[in-house]
C-alpha distance (Angstrom), angle and dihedral (degrees) to the residues before:
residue distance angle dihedral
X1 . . .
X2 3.78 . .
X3 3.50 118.9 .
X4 3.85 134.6 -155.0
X5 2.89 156.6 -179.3
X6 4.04 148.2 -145.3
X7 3.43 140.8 179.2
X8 3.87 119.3 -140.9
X9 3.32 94.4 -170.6
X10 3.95 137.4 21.4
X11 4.20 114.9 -166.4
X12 3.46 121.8 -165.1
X13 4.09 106.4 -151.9
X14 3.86 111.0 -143.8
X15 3.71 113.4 -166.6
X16 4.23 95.5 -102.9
X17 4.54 85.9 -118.0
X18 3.20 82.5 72.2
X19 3.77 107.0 49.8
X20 4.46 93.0 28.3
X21 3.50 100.5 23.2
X22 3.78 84.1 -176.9
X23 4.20 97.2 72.3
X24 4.02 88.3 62.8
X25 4.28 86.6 61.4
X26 3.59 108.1 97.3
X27 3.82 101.6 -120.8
X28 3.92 90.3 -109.5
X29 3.72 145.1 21.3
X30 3.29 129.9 -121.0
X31 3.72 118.2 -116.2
X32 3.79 125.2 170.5
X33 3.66 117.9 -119.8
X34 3.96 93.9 -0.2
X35 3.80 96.4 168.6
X36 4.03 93.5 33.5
X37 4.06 91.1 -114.6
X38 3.75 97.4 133.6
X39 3.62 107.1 80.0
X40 3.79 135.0 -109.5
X41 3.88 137.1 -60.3
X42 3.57 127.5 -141.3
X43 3.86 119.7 19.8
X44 3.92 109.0 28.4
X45 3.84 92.5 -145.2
X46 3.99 128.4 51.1
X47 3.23 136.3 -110.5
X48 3.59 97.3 -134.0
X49 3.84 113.6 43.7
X50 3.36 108.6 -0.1
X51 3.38 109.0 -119.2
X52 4.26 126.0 129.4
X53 4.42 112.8 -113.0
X54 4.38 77.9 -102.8
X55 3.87 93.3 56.8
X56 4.11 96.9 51.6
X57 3.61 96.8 87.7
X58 3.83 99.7 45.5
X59 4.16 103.5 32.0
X60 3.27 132.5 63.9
X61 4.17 125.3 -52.4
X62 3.71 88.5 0.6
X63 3.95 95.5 -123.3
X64 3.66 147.0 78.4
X65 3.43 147.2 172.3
X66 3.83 133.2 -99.7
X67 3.84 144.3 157.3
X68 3.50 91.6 -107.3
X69 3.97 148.4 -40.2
X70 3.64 135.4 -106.1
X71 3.78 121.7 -75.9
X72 4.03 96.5 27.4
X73 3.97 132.9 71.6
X74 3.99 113.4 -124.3
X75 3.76 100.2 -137.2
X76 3.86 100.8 174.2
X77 3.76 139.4 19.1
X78 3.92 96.2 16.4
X79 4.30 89.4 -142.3
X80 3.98 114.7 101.3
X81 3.94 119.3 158.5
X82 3.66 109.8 -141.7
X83 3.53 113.6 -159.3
X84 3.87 138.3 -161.7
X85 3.75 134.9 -158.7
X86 4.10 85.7 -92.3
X87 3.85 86.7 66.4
X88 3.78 113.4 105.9
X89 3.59 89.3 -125.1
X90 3.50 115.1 74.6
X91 3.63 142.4 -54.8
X92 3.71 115.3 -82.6
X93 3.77 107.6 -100.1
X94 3.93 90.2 -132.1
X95 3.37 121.6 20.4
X96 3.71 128.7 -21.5
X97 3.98 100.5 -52.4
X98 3.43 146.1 52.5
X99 3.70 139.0 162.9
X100 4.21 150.7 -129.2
X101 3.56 113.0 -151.0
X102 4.01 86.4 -153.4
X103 3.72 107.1 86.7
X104 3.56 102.4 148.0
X105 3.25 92.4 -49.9
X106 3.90 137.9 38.7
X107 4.01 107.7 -94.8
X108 3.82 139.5 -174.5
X109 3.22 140.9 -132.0
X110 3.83 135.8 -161.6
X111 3.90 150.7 171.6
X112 3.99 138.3 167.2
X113 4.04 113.4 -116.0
X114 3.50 113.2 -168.2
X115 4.03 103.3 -139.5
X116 4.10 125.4 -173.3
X117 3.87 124.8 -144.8
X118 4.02 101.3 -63.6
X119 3.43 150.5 76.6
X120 3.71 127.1 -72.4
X121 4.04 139.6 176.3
X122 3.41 112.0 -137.7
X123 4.27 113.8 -157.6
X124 3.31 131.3 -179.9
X125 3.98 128.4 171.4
X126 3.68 129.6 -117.7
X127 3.85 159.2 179.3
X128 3.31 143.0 178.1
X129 3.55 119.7 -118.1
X130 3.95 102.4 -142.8
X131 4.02 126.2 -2.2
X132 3.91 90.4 -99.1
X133 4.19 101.8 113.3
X134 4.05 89.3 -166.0
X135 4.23 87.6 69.0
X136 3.50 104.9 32.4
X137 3.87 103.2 71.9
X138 4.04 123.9 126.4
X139 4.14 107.8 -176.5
X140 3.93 107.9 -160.6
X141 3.68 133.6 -173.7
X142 3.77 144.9 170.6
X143 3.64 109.3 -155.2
X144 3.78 116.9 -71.4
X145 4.03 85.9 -41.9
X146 4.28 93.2 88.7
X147 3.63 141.7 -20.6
X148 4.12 126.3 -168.9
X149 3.64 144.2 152.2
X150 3.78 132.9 -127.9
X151 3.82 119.0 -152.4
X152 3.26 138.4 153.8
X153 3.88 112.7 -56.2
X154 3.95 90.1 23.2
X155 3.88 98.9 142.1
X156 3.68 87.9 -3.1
X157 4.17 89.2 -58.3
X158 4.01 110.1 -176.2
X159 3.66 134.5 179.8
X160 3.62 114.6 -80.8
X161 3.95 99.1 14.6
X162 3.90 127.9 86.9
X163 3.82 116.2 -122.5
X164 3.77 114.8 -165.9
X165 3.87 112.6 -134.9
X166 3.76 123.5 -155.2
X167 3.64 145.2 179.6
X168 3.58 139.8 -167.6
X169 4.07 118.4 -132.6
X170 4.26 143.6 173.1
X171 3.82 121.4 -146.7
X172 3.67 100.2 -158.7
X173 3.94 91.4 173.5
X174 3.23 119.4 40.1
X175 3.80 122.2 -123.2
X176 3.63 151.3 97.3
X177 3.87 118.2 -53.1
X178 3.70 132.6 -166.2
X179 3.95 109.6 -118.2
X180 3.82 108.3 -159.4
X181 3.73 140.5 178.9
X182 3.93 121.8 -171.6
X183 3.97 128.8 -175.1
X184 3.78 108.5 -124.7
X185 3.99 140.1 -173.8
X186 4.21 115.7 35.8
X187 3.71 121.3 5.4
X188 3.55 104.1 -139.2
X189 4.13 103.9 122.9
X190 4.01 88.2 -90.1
X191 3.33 119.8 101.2
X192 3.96 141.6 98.9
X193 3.55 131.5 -25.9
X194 3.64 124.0 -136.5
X195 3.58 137.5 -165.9
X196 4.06 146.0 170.1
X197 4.08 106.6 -7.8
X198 3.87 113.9 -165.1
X199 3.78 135.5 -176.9
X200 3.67 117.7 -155.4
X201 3.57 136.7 177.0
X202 4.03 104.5 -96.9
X203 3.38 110.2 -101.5
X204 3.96 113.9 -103.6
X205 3.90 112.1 -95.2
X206 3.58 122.8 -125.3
X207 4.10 96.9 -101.5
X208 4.25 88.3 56.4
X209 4.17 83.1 46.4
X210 3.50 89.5 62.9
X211 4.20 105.5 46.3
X212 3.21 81.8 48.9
X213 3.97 92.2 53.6
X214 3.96 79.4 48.6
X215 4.01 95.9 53.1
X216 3.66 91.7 38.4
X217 3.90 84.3 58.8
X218 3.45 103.6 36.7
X219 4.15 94.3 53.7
X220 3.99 85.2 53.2
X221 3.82 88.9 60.7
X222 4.08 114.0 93.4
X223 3.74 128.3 -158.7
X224 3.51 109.6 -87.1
X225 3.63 121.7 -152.8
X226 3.61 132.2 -151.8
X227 4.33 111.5 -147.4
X228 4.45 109.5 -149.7
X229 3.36 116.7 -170.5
């Protein structure tokens, strides 16, 4: 009796990095202070009412304003309001705080994210502080990898509302990258709010979804063999 043996089918595993790059992102990245719920840097009381970052949401207008807040580096301008869900405003869209980067006069903010080869949406939440386009701007940037402004009507952004804005991005090198957000137009303390920024690994498109259907079905198959006599 002779015996043997054939194999229908032969698969070569690749680790799945290396076919979706994408699935070895970690679904977010960190960013210090995202939602602005870590207090302030710099002087301890503000220059507007008085009041310490851990008296906002108990005393009275429920906001302040200080050179800058924990997590990012103020590099221009030195005046951000921090508000609370006391402020008259509007509730924080994450957490209890948020900020204007127009506090007399137009500041910036900045931090390093470290980014790997991939792509990424960054969002970020926002609202104008009064109908008047020429004081609401914010201009953000991540290094050379995308620039944009958010103003009043941006994705249909009104008074009194949050609007979440979001853009997609590559990292072709990667690297650490300075994220940046910077109050633009008059500098009269009225100008956008922002609150809880996020990058996140972009999520895998519908063509990716399906080789990895293929791979998912292909490492389930065993060799068969076939027995002659």
């Amino acid at each position: 009796m002779r015996v043997t043996s054939l194999n229908m089918l032969k698969v070569v595993a690749f680790p799945l990095a290396l076919v979706l790059p994408g699935l070895a992102q970690a679904a977010t990245v960190p960013i210090l202070n995202n939602s602005f719920e870590q207090g302030t840097t710099g002087r301890a009381i503000g220059f507007q009412n008085g009041l310490t970052f851990g008296q906002l949401n108990t005393t009275g207008a429920g906001m302040n304003v200080y050179q800058g807040v924990q997590g990012w580096t103020t590099t221009a301008g030195n005046r951000m309001e921090v508000h609370s869900d006391r402020s008259s405003a509007l509730d924080a869209q994450d957490g209890d705080y948020f900020i204007s980067l127009d506090g007399g006069r137009n500041s910036s903010i900045q931090q390093s994210v470290a980014l790997a080869v991939g792509s990424y949406i960054l969002s970020f939440w926002y609202s104008p502080e009064n109908t008047n386009a020429t004081t609401n701007r914010i201009n953000y940037s991540l290094g050379s990898l995308l620039s944009g402004v958010a103003n009043r009507g941006t994705n249909g952004a009104a008074v009194g509302a949050w609007t979440q804005i979001q853009m997609m991005f590559h990292v072709k090198t990667a690297g650490s990258y300075m994220l940046n957000f910077a109050a633009g137009g008059s500098a009269n303390r009225v100008g956008g709010y922002l609150d809880n920024v996020q990058i996140a690994a972009a999520p895998l498109p519908a063509a990716g979804l399906g080789v990895l259907t293929g791979l998912m079905a292909l490492a389930g198959l065993k060799r068969r063999r076939r027995t002659t006599v």
